[in-house]
GUKERO-654471 format. One record per atom (N, C-alpha, C): residue in three letters; x, y, z. Coordinates in steps of 0.2 Angstrom, whole numbers, plus 5000, padded with zeros to 4 digits. Atoms other than C-alpha are relative to their C-alpha. Layout:
// residues N
ALAXYZ...
END
This chain:
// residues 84
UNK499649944998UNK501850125101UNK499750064995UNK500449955002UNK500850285095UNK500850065000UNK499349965003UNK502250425087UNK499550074998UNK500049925000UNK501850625090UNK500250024994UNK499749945004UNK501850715074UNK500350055001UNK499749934998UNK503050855073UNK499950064997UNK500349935007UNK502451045065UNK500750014999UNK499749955003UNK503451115055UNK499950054998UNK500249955004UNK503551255049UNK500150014993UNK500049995009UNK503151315031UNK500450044998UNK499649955001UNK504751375023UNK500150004993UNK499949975005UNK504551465008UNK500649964992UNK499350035004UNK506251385000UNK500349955001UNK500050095002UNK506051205006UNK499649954996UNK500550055002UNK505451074997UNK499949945001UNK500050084997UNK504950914999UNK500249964994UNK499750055004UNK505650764990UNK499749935002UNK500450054999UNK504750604986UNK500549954998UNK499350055000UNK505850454987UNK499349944998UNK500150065000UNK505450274982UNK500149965006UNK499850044996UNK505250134994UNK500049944997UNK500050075002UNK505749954995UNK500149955004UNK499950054999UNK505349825004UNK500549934998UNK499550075000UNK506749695008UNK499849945002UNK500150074997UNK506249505014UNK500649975002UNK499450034995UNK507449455026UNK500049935003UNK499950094993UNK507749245033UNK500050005006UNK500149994992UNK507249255050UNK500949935003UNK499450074995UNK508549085053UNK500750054997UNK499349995001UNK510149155042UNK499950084999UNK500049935000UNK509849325038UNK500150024992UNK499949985010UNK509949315017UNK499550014999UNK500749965003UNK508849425009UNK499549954995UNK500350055002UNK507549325000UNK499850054995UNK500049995004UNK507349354982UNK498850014999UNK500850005004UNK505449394974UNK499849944998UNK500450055001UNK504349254974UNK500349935000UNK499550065002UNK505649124979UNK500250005009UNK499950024994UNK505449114999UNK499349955004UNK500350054998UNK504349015012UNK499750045007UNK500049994992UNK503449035028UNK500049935004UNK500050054996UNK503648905040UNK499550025007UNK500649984997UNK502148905053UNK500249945006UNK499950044994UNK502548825071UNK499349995007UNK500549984995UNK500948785080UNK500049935005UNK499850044995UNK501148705097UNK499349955003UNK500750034998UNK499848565104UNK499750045006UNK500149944994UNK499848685119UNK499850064999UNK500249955002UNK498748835114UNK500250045002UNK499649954995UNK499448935127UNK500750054998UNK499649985005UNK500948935118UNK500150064992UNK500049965005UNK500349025103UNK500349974994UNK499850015007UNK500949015085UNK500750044997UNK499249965003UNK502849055078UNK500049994993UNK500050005006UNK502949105060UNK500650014998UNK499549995003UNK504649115051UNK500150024993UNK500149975008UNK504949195034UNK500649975000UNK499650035002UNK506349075026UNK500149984992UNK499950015006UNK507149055010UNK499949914996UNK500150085004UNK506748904997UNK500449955002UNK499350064997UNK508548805001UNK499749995010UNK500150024991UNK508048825020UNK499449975000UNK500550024999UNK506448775018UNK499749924998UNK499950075002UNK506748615009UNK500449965004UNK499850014994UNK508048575023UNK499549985003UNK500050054993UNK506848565036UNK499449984997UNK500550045002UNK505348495025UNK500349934999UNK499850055005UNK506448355019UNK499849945010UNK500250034994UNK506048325039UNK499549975002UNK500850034999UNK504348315039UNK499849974997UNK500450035006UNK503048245028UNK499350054998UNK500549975003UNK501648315016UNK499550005004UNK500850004998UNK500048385020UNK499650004997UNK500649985006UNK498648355009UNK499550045001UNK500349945000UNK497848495002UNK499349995001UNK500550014998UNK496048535009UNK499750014994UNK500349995003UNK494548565002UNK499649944993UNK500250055003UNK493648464987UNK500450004994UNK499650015004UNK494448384972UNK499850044994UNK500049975004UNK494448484956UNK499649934995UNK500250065006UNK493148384945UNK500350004992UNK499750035003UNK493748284932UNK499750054993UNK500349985006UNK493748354913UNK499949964994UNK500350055007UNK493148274899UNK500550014993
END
């Protein structure tokens, strides 16, 4: 969706005000805000391409919920050689 800027006019005796912003992280399943560094994605991808890929932003307690369902993935890549 593409959004028309509106002119305004320059008036002498307004001024502008700079606010802060703040990103909130919201649990897509319950709706509890999810704390700094303390949530999860869960990644739903179908054997049926067609269907595409569902991602969920979900907090740790929920996440451990429905991991306790599945089972581990081992991590890619190669082993971190050994130190002496």
């Amino acid at each position: 969706m593409r959004l028309a800027k509106v002119q305004r006019r320059a008036d002498p005796t307004e001024r502008e005000i700079e606010v802060a912003r703040k990103t909130v992280l919201v649990s897509d399943l319950s709706g509890a805000e999810i704390a700094d560094g303390k949530g999860a994605q869960v990644t739903i991808k179908f054997s049926d391409a067609r269907k595409g890929t569902i991602v969920l932003d979900v907090t740790d307690g929920e996440a451990e919920v429905m991991g306790a369902k599945g089972r581990r993935q081992a991590r890619r890549g190669r082993r971190p050689k050994a130190r002496a």
